[in-house]
Structures are given as C-alpha cells and as structure tokens.
Biotite code that builds the C-alpha atoms (Angstrom):
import biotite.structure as struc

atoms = struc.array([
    struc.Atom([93.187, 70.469, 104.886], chain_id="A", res_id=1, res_name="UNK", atom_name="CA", element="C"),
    struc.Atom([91.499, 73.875, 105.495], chain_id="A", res_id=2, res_name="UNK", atom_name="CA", element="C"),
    struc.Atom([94.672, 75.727, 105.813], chain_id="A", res_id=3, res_name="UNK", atom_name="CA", element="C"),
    struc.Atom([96.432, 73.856, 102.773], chain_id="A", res_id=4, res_name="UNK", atom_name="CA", element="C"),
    struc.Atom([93.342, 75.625, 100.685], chain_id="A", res_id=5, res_name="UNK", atom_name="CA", element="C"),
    struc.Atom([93.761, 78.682, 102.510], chain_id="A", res_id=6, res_name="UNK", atom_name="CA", element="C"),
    struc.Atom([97.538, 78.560, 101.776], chain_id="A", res_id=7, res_name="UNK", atom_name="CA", element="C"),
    struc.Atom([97.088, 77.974, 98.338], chain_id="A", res_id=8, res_name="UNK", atom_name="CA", element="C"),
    struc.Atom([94.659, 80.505, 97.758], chain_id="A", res_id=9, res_name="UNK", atom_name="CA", element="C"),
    struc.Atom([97.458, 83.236, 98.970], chain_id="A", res_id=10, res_name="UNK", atom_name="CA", element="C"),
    struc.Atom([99.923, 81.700, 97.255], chain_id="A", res_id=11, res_name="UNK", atom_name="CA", element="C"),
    struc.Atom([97.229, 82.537, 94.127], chain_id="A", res_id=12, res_name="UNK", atom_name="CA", element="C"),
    struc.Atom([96.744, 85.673, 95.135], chain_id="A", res_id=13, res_name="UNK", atom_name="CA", element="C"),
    struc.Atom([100.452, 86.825, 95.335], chain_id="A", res_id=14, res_name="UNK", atom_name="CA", element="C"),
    struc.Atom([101.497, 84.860, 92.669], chain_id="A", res_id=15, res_name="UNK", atom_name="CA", element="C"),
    struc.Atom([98.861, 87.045, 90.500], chain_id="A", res_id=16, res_name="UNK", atom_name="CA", element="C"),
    struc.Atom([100.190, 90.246, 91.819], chain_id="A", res_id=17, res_name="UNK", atom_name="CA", element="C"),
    struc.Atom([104.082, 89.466, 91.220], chain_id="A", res_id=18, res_name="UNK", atom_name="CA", element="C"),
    struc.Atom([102.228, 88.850, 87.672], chain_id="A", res_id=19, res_name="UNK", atom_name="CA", element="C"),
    struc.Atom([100.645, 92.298, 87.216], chain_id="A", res_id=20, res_name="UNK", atom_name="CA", element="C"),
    struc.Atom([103.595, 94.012, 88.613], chain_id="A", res_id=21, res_name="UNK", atom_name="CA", element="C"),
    struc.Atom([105.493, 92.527, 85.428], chain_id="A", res_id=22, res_name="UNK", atom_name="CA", element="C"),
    struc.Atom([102.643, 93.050, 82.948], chain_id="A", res_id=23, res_name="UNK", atom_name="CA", element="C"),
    struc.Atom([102.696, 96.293, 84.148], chain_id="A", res_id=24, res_name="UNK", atom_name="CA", element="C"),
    struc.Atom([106.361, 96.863, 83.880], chain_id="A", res_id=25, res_name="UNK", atom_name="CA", element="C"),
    struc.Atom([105.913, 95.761, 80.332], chain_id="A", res_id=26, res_name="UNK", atom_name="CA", element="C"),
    struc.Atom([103.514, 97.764, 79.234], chain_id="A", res_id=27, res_name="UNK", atom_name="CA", element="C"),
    struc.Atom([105.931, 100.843, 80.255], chain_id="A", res_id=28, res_name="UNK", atom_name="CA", element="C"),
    struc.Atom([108.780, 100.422, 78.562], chain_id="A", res_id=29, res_name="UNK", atom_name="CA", element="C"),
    struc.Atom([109.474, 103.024, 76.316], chain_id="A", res_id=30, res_name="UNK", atom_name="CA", element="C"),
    struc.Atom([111.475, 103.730, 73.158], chain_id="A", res_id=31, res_name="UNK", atom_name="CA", element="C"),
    struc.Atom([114.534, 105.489, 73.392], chain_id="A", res_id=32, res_name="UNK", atom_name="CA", element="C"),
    struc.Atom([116.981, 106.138, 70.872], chain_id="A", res_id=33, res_name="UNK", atom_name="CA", element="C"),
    struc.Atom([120.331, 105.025, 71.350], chain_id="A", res_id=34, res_name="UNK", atom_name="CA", element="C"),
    struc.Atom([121.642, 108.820, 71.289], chain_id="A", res_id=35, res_name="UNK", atom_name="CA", element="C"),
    struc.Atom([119.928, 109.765, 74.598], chain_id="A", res_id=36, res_name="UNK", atom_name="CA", element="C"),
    struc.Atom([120.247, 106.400, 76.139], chain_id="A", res_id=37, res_name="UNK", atom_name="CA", element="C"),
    struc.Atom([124.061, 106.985, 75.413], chain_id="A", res_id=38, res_name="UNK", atom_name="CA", element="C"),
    struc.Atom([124.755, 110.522, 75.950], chain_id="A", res_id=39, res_name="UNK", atom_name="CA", element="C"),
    struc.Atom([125.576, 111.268, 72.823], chain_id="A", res_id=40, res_name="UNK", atom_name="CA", element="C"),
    struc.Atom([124.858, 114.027, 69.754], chain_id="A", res_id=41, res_name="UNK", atom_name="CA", element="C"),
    struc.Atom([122.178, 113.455, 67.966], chain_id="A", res_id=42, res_name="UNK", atom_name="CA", element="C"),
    struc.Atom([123.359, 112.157, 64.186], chain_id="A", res_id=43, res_name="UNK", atom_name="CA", element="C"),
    struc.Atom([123.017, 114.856, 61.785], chain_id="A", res_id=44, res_name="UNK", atom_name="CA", element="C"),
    struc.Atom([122.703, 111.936, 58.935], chain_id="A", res_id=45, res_name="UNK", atom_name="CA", element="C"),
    struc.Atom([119.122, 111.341, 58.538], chain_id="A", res_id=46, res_name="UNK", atom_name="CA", element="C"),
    struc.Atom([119.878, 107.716, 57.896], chain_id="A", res_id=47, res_name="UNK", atom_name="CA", element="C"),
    struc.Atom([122.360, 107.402, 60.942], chain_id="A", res_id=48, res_name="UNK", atom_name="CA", element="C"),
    struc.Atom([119.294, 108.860, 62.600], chain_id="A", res_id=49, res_name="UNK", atom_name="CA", element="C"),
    struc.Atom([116.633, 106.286, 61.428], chain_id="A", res_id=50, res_name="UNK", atom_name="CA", element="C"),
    struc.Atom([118.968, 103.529, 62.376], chain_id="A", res_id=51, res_name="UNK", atom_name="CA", element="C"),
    struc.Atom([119.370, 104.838, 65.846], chain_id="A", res_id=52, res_name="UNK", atom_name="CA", element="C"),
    struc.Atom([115.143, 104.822, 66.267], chain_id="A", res_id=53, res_name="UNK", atom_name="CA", element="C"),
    struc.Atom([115.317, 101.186, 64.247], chain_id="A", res_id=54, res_name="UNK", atom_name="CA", element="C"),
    struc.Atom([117.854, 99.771, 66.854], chain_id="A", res_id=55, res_name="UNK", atom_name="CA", element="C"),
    struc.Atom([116.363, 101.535, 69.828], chain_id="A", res_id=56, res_name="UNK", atom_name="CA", element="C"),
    struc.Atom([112.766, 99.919, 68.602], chain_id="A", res_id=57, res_name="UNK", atom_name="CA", element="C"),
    struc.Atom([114.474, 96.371, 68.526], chain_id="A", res_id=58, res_name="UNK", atom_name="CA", element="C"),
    struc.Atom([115.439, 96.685, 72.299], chain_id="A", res_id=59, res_name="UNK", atom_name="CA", element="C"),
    struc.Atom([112.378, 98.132, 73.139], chain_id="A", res_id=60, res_name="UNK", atom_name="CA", element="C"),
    struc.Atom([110.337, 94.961, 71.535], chain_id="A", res_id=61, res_name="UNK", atom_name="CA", element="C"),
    struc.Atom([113.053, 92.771, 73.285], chain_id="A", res_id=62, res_name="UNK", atom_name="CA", element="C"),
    struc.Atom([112.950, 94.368, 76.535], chain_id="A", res_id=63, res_name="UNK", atom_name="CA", element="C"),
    struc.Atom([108.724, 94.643, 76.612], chain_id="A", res_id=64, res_name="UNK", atom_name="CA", element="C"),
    struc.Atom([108.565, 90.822, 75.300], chain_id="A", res_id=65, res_name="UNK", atom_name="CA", element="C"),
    struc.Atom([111.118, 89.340, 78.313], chain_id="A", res_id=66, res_name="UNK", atom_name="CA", element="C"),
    struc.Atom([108.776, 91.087, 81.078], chain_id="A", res_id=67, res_name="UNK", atom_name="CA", element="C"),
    struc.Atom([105.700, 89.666, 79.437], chain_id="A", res_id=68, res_name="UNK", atom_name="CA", element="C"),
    struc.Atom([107.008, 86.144, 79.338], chain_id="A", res_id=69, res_name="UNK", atom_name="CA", element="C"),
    struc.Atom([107.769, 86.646, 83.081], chain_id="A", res_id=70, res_name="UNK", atom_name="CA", element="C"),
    struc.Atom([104.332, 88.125, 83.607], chain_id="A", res_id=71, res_name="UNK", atom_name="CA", element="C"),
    struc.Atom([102.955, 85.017, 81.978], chain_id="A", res_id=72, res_name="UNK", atom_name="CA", element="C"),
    struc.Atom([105.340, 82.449, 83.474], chain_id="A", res_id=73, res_name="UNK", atom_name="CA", element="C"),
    struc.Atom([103.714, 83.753, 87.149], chain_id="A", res_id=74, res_name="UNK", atom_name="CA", element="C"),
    struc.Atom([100.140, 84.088, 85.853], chain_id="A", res_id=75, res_name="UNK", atom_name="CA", element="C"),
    struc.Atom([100.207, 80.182, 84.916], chain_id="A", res_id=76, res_name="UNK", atom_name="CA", element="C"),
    struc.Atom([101.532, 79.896, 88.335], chain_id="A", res_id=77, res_name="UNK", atom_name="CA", element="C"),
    struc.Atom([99.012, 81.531, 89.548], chain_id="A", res_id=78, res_name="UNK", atom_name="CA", element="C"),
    struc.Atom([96.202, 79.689, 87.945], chain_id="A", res_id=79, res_name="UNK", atom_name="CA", element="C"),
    struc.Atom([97.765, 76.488, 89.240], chain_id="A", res_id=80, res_name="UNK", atom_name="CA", element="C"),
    struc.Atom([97.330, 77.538, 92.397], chain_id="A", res_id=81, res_name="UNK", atom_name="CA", element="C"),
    struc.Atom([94.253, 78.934, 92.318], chain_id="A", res_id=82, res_name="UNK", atom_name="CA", element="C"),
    struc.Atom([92.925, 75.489, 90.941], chain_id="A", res_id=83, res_name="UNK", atom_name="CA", element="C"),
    struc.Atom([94.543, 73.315, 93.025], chain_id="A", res_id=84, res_name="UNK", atom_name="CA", element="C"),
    struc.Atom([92.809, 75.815, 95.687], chain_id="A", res_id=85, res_name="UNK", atom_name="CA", element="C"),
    struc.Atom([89.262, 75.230, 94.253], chain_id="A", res_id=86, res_name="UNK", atom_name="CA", element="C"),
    struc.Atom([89.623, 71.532, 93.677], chain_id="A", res_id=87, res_name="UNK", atom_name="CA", element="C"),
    struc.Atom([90.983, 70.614, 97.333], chain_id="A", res_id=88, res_name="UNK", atom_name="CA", element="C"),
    struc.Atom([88.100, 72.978, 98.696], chain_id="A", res_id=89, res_name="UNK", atom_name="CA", element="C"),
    struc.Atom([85.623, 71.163, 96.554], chain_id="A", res_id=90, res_name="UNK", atom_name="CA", element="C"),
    struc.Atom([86.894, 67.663, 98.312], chain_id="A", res_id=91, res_name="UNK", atom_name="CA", element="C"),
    struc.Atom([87.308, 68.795, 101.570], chain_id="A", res_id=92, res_name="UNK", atom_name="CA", element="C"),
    struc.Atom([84.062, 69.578, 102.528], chain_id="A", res_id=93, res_name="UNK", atom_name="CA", element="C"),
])
C-alpha cells in the first residue's frame, strides 16, 4: 500500500509540472500580425492594417485559450492524484 501512495504522489507531482509547463506556454504567446507571421509587406491601408492586428488577436486568444484548457485538463489530474494520495495514506496507517 505504501508504494501505491508513494506512486501516486509522483504521479501528482509530474502531473502538476506537465501542468505548469502548459500554463506557462500560455501565458507566452504573443500577438503577431498576420504580415510578419506571413512574410509579407506591411498594408499601407490603415484599415487592411487594423484587420491584420484584429485577426492576428483572434489567433492569439485561440491559441493562449487551447494551452490553458490543457494546463487545466492536467491540473485536475493532478489534484486527483494528489487526493487519492492523501486519502489512501490516511487509511493505510
């Protein structure tokens, strides 16, 4: 039973890193308009111009909001684990 907790507990612990690593990803993601990301001129229309930043914005919400659902996905995992740690050491002894 000891090593079941024990196994657990690192399963918490690198379940909660994996989970950082994305929240951390996340929070890194930066905007970039679609002319750099492309290779291309910059629009001379002002309006062509504010729709780049506008689309570029979009992706950059999308992108940051699929690594935080991942982040959070693994954190619940982690917290499962963790508890099923503490509860199994709590009846074990």
């Amino acid at each position: 039973m000891r090593y079941l907790v024990v196994s657990l507990a690192m399963a918490a612990f690198a379940s909660g890193v994996i989970a950082a690593r994305y929240w951390y990803k996340a929070s890194k993601v930066h905007v970039i308009p679609m002319w750099e990301e492309y290779e291309q001129m910059k629009p001379v229309d002002p309006s062509q111009s504010a729709a780049h930043w506008i689309v570029a914005t979009v992706e950059t919400i999308r992108k940051a909001g699929a690594l935080n659902v991942r982040a959070a996905t693994w954190t619940a995992i982690s917290i499962t684990f963790g508890a099923l740690s503490s509860v199994l050491s709590t009846f074990s002894n």
